[in-house]
PDB file as gemmi writes it, atoms N, CA and C in Angstrom:
CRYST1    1.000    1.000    1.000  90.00  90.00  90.00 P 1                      
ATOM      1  N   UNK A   1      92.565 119.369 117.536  1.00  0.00           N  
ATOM      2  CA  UNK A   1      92.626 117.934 117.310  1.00  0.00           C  
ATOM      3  C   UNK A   1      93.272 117.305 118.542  1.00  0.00           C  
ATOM      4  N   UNK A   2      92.648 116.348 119.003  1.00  0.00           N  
ATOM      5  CA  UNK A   2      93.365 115.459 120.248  1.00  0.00           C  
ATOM      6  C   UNK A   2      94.533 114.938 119.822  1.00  0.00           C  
ATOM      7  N   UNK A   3      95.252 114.159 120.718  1.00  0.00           N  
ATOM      8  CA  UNK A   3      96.429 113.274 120.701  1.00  0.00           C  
ATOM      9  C   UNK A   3      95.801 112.174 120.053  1.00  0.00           C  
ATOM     10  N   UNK A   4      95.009 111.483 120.546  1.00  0.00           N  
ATOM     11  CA  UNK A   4      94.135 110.609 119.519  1.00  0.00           C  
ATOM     12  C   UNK A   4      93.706 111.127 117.877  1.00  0.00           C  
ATOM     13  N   UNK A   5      93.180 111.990 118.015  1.00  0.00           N  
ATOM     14  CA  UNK A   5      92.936 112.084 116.835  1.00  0.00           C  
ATOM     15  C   UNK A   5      93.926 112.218 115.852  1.00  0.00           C  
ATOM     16  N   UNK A   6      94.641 113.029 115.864  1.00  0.00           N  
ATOM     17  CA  UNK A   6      96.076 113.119 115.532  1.00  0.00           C  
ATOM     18  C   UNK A   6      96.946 111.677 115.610  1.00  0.00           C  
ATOM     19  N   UNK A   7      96.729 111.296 115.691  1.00  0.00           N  
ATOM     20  CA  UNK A   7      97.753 109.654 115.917  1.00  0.00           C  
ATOM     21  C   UNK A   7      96.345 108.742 114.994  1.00  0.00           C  
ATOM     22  N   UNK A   8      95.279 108.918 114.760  1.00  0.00           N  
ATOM     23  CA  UNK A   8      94.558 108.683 113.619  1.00  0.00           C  
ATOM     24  C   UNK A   8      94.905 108.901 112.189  1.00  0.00           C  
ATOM     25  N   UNK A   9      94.941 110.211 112.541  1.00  0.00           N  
ATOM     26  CA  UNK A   9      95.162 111.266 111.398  1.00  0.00           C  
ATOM     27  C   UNK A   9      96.772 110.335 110.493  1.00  0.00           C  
ATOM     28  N   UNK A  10      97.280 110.865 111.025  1.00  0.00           N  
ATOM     29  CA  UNK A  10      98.479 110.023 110.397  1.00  0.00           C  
ATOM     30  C   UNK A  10      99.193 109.220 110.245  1.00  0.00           C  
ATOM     31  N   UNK A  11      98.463 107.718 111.131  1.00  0.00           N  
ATOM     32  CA  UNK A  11      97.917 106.197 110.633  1.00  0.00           C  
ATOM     33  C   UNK A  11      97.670 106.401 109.439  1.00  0.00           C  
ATOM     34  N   UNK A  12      96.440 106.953 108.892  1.00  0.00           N  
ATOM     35  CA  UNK A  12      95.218 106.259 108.109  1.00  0.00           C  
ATOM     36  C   UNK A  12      96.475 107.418 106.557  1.00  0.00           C  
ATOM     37  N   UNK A  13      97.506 108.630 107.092  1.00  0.00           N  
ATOM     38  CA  UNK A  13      97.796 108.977 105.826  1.00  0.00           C  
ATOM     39  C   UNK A  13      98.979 107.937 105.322  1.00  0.00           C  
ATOM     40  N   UNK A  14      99.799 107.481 106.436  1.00  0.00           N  
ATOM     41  CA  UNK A  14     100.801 106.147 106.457  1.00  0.00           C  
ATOM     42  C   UNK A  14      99.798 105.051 105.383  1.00  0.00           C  
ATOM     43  N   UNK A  15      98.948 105.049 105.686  1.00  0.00           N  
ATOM     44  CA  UNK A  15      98.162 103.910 105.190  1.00  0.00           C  
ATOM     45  C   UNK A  15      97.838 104.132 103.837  1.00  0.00           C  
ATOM     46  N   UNK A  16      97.309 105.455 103.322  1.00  0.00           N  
ATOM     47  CA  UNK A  16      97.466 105.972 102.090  1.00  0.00           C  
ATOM     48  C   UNK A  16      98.072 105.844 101.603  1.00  0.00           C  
ATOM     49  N   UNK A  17      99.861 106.261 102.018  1.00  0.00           N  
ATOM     50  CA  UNK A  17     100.645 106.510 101.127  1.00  0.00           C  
ATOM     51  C   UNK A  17     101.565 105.042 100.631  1.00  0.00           C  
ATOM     52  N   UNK A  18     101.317 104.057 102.246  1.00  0.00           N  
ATOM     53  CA  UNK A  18     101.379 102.437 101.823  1.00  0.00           C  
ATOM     54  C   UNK A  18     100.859 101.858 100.260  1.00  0.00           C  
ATOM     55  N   UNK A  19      99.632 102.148 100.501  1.00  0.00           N  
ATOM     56  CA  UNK A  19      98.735 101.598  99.386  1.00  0.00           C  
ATOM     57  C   UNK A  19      98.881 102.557  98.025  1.00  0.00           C  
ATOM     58  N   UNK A  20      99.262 103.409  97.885  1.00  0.00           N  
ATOM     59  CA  UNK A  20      99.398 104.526  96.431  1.00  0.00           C  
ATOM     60  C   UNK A  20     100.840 103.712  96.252  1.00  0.00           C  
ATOM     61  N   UNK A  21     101.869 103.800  96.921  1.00  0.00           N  
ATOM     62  CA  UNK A  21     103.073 102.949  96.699  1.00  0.00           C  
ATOM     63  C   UNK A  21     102.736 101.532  95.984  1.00  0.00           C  
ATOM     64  N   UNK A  22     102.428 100.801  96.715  1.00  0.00           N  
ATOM     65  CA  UNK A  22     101.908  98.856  96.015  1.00  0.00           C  
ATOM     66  C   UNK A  22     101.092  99.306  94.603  1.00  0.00           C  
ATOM     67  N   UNK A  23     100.314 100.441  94.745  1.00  0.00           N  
ATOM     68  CA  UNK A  23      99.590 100.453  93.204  1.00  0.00           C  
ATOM     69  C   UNK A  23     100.482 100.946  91.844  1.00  0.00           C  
ATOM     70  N   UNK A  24     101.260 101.896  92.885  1.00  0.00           N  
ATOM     71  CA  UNK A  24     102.603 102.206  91.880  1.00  0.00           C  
ATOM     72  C   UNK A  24     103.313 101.068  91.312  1.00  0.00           C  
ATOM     73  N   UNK A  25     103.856 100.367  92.563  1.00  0.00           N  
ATOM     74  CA  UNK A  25     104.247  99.824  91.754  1.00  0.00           C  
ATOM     75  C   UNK A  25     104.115  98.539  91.015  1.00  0.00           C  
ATOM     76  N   UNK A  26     103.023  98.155  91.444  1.00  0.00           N  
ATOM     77  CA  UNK A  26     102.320  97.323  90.583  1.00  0.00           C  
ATOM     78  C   UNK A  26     101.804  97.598  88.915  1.00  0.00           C  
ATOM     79  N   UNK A  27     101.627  98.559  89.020  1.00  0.00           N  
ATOM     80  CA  UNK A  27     101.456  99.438  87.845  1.00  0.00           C  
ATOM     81  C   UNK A  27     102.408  99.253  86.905  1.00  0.00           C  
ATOM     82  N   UNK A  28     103.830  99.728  87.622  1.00  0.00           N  
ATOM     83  CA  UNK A  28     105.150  99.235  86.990  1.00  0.00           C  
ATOM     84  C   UNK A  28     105.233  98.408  86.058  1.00  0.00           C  
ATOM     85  N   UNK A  29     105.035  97.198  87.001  1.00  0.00           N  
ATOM     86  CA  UNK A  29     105.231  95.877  86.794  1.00  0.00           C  
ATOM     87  C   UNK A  29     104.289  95.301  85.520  1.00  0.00           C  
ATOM     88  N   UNK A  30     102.940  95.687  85.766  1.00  0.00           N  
ATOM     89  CA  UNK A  30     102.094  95.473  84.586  1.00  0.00           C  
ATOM     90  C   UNK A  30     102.329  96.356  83.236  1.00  0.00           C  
ATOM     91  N   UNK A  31     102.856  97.052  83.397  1.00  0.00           N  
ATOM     92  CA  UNK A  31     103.668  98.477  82.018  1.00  0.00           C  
ATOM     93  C   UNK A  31     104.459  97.271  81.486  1.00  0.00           C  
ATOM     94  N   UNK A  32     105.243  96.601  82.007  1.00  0.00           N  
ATOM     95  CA  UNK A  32     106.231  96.341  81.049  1.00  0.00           C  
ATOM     96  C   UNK A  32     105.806  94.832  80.466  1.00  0.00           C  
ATOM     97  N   UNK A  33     104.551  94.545  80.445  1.00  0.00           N  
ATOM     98  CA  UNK A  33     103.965  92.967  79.649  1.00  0.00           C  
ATOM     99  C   UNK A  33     103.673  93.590  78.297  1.00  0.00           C  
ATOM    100  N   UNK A  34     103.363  92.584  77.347  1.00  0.00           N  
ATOM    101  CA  UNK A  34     102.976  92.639  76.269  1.00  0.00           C  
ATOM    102  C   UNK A  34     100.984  93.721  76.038  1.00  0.00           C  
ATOM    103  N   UNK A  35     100.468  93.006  77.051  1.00  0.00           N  
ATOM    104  CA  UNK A  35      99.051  94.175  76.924  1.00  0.00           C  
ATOM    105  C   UNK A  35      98.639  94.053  78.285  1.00  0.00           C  
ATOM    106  N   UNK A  36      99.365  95.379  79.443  1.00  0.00           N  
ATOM    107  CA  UNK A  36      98.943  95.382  80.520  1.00  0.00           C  
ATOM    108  C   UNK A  36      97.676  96.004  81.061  1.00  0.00           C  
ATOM    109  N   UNK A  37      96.687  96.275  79.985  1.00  0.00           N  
ATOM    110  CA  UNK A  37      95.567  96.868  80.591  1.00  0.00           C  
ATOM    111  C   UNK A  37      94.968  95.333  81.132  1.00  0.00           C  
ATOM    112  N   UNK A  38      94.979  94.708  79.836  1.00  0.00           N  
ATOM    113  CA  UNK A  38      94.223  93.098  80.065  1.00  0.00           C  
ATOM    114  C   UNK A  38      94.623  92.220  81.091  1.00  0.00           C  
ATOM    115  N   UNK A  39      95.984  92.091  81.834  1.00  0.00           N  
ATOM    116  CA  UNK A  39      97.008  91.788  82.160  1.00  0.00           C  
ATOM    117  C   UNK A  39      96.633  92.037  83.771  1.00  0.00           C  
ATOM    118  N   UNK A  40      96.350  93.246  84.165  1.00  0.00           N  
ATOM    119  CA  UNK A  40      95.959  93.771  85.217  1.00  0.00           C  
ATOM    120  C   UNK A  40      94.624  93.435  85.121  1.00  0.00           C  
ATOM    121  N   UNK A  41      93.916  93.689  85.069  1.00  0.00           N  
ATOM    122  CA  UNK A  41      92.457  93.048  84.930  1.00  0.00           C  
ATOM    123  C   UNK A  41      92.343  91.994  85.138  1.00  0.00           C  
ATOM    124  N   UNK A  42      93.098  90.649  84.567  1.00  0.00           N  
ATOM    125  CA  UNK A  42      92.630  89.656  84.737  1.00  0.00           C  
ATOM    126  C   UNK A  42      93.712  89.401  86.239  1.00  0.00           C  
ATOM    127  N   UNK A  43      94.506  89.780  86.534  1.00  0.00           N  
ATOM    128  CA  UNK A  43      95.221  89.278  88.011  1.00  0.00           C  
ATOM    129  C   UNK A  43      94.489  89.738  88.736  1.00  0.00           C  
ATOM    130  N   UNK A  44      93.868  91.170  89.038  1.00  0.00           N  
ATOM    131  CA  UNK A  44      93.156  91.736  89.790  1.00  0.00           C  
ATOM    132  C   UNK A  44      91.648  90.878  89.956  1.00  0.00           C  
ATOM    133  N   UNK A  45      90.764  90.463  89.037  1.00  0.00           N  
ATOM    134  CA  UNK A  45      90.072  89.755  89.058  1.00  0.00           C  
ATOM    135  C   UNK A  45      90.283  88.534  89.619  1.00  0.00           C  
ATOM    136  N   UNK A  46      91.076  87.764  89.251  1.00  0.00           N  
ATOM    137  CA  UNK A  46      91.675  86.745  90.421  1.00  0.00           C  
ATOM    138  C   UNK A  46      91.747  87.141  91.993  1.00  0.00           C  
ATOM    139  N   UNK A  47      92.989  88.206  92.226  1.00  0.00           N  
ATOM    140  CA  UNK A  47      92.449  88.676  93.658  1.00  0.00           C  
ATOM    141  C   UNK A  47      91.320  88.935  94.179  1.00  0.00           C  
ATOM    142  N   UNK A  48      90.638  89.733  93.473  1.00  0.00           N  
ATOM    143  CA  UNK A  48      89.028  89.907  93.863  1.00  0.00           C  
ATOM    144  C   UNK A  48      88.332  88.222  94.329  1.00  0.00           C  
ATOM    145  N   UNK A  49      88.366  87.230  93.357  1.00  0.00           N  
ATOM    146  CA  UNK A  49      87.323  85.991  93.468  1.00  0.00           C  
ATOM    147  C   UNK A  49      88.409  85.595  94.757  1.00  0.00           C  
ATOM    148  N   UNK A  50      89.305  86.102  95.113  1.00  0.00           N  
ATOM    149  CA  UNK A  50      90.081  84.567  96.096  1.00  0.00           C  
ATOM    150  C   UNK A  50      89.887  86.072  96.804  1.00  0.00           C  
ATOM    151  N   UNK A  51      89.867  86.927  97.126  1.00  0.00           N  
ATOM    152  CA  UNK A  51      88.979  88.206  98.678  1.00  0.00           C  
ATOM    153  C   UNK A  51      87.823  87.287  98.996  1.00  0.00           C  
ATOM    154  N   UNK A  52      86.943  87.271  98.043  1.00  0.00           N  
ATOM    155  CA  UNK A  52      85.485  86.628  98.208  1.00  0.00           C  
ATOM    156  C   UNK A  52      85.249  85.185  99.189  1.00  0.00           C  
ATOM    157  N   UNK A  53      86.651  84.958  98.786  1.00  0.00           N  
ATOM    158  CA  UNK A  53      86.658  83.490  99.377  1.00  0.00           C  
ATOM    159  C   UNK A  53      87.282  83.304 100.544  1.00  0.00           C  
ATOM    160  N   UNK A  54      87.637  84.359 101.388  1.00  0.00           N  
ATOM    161  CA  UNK A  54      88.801  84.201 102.101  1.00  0.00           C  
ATOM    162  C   UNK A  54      87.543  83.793 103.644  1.00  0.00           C  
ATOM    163  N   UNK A  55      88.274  83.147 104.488  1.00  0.00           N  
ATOM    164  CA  UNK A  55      87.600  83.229 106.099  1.00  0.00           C  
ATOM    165  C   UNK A  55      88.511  83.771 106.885  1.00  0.00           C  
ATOM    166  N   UNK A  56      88.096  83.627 108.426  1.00  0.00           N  
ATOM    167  CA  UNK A  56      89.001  84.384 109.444  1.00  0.00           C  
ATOM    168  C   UNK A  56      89.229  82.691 110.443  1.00  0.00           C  
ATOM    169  N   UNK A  57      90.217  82.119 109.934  1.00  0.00           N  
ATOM    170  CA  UNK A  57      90.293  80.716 111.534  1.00  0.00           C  
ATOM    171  C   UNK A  57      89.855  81.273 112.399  1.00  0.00           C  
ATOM    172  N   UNK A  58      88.981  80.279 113.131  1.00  0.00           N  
ATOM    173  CA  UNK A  58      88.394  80.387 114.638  1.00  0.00           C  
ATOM    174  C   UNK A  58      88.047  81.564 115.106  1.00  0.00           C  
ATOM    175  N   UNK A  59      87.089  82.247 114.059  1.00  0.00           N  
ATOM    176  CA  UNK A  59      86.337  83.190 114.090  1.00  0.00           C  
ATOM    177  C   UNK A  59      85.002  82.532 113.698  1.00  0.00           C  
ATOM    178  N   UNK A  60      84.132  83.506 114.582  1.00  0.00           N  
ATOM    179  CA  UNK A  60      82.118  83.011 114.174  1.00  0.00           C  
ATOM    180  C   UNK A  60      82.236  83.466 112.923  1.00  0.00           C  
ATOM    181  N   UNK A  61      81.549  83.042 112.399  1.00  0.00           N  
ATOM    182  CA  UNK A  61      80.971  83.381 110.940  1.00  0.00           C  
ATOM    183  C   UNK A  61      80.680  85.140 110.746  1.00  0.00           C  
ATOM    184  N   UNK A  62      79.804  85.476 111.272  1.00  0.00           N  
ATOM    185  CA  UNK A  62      79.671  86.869 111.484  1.00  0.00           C  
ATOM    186  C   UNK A  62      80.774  87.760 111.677  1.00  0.00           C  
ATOM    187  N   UNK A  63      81.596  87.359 112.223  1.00  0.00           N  
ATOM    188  CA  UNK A  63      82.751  88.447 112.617  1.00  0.00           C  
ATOM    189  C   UNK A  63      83.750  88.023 111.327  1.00  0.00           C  
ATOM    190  N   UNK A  64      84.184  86.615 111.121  1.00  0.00           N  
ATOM    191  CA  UNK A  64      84.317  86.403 109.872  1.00  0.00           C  
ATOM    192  C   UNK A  64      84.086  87.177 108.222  1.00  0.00           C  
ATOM    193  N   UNK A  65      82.842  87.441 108.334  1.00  0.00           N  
ATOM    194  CA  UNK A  65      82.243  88.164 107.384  1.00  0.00           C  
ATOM    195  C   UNK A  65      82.515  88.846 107.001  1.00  0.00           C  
ATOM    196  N   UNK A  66      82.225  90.161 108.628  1.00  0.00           N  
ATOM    197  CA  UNK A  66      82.597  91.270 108.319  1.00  0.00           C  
ATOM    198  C   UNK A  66      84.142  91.512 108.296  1.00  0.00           C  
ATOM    199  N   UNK A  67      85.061  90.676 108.813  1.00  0.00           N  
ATOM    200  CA  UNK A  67      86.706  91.160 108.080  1.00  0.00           C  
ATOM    201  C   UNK A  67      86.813  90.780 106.877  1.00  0.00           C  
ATOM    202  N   UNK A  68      86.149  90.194 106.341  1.00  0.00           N  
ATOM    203  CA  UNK A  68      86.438  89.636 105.016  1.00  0.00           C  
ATOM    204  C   UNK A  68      85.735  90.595 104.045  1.00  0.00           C  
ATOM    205  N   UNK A  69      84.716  91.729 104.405  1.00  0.00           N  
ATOM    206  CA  UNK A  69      84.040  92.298 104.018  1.00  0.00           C  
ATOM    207  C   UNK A  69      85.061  94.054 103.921  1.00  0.00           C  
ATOM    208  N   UNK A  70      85.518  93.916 105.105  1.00  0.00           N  
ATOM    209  CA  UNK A  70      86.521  95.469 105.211  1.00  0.00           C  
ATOM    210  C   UNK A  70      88.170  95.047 104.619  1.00  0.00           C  
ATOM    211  N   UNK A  71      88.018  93.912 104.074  1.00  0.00           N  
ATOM    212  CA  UNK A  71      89.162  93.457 103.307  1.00  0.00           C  
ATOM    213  C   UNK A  71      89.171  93.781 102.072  1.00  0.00           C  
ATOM    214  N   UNK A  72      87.926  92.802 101.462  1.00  0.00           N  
ATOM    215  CA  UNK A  72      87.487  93.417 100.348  1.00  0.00           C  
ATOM    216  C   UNK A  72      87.654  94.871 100.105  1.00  0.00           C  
ATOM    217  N   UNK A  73      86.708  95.621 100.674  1.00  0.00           N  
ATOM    218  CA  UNK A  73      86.618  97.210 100.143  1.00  0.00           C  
ATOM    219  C   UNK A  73      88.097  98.054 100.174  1.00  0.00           C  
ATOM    220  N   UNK A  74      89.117  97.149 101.605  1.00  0.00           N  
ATOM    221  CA  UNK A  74      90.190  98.251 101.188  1.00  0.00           C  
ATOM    222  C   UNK A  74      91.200  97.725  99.713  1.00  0.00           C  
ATOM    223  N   UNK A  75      91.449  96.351  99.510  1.00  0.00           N  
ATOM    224  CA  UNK A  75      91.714  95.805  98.423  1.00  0.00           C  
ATOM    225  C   UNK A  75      91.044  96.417  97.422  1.00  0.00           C  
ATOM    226  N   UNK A  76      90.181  96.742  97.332  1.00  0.00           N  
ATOM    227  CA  UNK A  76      89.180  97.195  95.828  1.00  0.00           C  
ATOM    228  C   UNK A  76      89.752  98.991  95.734  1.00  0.00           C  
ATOM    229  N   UNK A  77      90.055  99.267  96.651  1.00  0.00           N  
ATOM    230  CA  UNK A  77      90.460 100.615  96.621  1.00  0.00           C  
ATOM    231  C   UNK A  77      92.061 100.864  95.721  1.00  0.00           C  
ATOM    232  N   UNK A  78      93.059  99.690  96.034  1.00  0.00           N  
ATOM    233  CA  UNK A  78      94.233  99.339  95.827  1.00  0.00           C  
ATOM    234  C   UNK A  78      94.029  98.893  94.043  1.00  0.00           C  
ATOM    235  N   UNK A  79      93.030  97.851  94.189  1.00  0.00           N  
ATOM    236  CA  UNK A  79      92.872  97.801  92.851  1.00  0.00           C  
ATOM    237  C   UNK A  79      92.952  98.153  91.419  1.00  0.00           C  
ATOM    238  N   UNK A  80      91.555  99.403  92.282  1.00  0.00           N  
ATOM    239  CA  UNK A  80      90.964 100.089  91.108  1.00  0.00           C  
ATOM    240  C   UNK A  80      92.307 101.484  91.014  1.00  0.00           C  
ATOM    241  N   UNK A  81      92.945 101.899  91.745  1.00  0.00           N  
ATOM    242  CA  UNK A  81      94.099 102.581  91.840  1.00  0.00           C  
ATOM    243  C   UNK A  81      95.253 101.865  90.670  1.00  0.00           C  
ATOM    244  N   UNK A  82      95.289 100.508  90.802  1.00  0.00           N  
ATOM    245  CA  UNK A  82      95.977  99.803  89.695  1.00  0.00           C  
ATOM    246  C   UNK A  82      95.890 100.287  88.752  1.00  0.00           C  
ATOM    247  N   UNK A  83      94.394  99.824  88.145  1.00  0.00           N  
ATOM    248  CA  UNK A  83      94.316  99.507  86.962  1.00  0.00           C  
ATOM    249  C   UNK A  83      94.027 100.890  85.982  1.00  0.00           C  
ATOM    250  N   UNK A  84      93.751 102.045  87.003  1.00  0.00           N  
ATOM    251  CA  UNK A  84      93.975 103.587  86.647  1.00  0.00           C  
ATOM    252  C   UNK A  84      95.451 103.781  86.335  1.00  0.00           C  
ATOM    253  N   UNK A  85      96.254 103.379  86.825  1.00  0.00           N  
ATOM    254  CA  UNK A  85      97.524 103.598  86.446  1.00  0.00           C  
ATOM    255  C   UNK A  85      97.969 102.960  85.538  1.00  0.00           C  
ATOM    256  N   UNK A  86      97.936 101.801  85.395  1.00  0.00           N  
ATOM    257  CA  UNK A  86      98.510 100.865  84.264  1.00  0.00           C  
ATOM    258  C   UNK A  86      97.592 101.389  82.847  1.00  0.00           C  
ATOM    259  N   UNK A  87      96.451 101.790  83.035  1.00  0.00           N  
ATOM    260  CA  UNK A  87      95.491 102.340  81.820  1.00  0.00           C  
ATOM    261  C   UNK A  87      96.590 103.719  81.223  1.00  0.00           C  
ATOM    262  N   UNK A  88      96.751 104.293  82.109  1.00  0.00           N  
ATOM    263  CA  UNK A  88      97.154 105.551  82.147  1.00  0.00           C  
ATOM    264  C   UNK A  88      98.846 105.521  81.524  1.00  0.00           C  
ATOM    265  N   UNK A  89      99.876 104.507  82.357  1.00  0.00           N  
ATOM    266  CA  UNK A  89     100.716 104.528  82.073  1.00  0.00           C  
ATOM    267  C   UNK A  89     100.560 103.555  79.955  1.00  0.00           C  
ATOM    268  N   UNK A  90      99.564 102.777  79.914  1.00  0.00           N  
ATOM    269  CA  UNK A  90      99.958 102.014  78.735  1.00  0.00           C  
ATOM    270  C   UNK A  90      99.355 103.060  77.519  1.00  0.00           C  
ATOM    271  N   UNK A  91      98.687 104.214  78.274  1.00  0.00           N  
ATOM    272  CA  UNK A  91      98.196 105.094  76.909  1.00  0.00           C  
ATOM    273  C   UNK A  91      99.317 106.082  76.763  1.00  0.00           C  
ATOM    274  N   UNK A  92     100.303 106.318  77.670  1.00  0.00           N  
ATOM    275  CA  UNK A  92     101.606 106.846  77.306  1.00  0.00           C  
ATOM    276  C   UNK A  92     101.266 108.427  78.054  1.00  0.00           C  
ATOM    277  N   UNK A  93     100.048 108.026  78.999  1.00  0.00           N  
ATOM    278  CA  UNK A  93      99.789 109.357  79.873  1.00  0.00           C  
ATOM    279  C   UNK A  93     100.697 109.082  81.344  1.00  0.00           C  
ATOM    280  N   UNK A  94     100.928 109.954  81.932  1.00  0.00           N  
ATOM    281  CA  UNK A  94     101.190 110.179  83.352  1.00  0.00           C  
ATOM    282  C   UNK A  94     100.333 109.670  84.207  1.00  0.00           C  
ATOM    283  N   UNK A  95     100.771 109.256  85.187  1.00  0.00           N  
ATOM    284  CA  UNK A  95      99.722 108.195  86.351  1.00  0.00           C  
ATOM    285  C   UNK A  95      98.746 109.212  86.929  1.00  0.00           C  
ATOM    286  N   UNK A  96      97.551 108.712  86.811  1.00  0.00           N  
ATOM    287  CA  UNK A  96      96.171 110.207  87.027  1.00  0.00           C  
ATOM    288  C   UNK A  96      97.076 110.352  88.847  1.00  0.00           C  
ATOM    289  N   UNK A  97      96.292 111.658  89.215  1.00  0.00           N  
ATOM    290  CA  UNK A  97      96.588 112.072  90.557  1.00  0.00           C  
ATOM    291  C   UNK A  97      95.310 111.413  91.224  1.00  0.00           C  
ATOM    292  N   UNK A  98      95.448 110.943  92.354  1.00  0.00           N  
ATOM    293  CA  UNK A  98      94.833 109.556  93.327  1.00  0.00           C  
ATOM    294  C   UNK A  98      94.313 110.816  94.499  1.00  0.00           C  
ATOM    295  N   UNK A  99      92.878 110.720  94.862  1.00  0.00           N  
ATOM    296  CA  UNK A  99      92.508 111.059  95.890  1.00  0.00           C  
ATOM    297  C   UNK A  99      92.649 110.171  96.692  1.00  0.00           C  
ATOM    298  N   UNK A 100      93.459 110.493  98.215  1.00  0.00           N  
ATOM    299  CA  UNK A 100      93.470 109.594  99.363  1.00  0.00           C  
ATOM    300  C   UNK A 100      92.469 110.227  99.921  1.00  0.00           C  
ATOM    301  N   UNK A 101      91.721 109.056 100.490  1.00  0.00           N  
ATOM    302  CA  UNK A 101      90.869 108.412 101.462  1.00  0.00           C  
ATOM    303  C   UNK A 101      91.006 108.926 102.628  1.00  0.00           C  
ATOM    304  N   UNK A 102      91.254 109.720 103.355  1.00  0.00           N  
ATOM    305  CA  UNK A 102      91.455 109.978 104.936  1.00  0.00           C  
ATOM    306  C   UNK A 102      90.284 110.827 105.150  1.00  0.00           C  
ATOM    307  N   UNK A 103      89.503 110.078 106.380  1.00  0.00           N  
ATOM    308  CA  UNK A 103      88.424 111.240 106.770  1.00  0.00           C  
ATOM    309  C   UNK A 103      89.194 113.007 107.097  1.00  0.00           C  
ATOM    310  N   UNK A 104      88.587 114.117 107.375  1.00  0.00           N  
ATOM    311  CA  UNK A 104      89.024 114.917 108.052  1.00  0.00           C  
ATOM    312  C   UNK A 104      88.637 115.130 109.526  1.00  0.00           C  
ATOM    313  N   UNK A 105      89.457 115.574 110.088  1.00  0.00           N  
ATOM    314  CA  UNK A 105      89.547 114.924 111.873  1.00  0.00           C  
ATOM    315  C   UNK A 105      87.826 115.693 112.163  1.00  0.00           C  
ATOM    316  N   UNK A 106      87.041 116.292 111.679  1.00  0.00           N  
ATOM    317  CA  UNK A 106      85.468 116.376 111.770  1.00  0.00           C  
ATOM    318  C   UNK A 106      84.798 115.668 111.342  1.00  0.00           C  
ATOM    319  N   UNK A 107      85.230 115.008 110.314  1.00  0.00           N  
ATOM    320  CA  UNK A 107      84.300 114.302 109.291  1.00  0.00           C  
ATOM    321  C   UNK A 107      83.607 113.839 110.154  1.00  0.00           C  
ATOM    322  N   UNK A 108      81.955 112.727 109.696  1.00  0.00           N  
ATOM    323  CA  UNK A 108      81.400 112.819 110.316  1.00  0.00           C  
ATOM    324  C   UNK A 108      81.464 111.006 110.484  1.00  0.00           C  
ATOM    325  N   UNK A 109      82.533 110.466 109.898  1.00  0.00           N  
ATOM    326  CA  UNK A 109      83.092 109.002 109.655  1.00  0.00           C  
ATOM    327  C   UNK A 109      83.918 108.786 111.398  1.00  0.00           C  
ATOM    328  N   UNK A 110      84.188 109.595 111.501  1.00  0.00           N  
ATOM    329  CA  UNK A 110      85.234 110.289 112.841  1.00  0.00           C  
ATOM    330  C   UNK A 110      84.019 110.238 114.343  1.00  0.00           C  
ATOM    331  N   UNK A 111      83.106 111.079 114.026  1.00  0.00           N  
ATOM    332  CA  UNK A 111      82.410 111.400 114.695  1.00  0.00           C  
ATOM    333  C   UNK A 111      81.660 110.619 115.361  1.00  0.00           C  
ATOM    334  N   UNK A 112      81.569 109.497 114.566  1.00  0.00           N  
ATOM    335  CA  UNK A 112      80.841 107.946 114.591  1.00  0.00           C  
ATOM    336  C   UNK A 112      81.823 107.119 115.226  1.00  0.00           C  
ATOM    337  N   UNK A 113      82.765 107.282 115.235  1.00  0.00           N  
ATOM    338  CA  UNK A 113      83.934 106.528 115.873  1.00  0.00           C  
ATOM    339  C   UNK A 113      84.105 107.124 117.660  1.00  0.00           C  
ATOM    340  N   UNK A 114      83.325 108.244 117.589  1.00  0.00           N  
ATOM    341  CA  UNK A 114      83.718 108.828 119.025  1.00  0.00           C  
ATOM    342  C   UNK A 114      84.698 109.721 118.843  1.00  0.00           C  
ATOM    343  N   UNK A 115      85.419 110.520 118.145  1.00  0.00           N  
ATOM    344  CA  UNK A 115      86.503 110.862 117.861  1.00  0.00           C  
ATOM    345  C   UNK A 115      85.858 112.633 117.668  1.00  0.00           C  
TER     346      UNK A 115                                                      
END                                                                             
């Protein structure tokens, strides 16, 4: 693995373990309402319609788009991580175990990057 790649590599697990944290504890936070499956759902749905809506100032439209587009998908990742947990924590189960997202330094996500 390069110096690059490696300084990828454990960005993108920093970045994982960022985002499993905020779902944690968001999760938390929705555990202790009156019915947090519904609760989470409907805030998350809110975030989702105001992602949809978001622009980039004094950006073209196109480039616009597409950040608003790689916003979306990593938000939806954070999300749906939520609302697995808060499901999980309000059925009185343990928070499921979360596959992170990190290519492997071959993958072929990598490979496409030049990497």
């Amino acid at each position: 693995m390069t110096t690059m790649e490696e300084r990828l590599f454990k960005m993108e697990v920093r970045m994982a373990a960022a985002e499993y944290l905020v779902a944690n504890i968001y999760a938390a936070m929705f555990a202790q309402t009156d019915d947090p499956v519904r609760e989470v759902k409907a805030a998350n749905d809110t975030l989702r319609h105001n992602l949809q809506r978001q622009t980039v100032p004094g950006a073209d439209p196109a480039w616009s788009d597409h950040v608003s587009a790689e916003m979306q998908e990593a938000m939806e990742r954070v999300l749906v991580m939520m609302e697995e947990m808060v499901g999980c924590l309000a059925s009185g189960e343990a928070a499921p175990t979360t596959t992170v997202n990190v290519p492997a330094p071959h993958h072929p996500v990598n490979a496409a990057r030049g990497l």
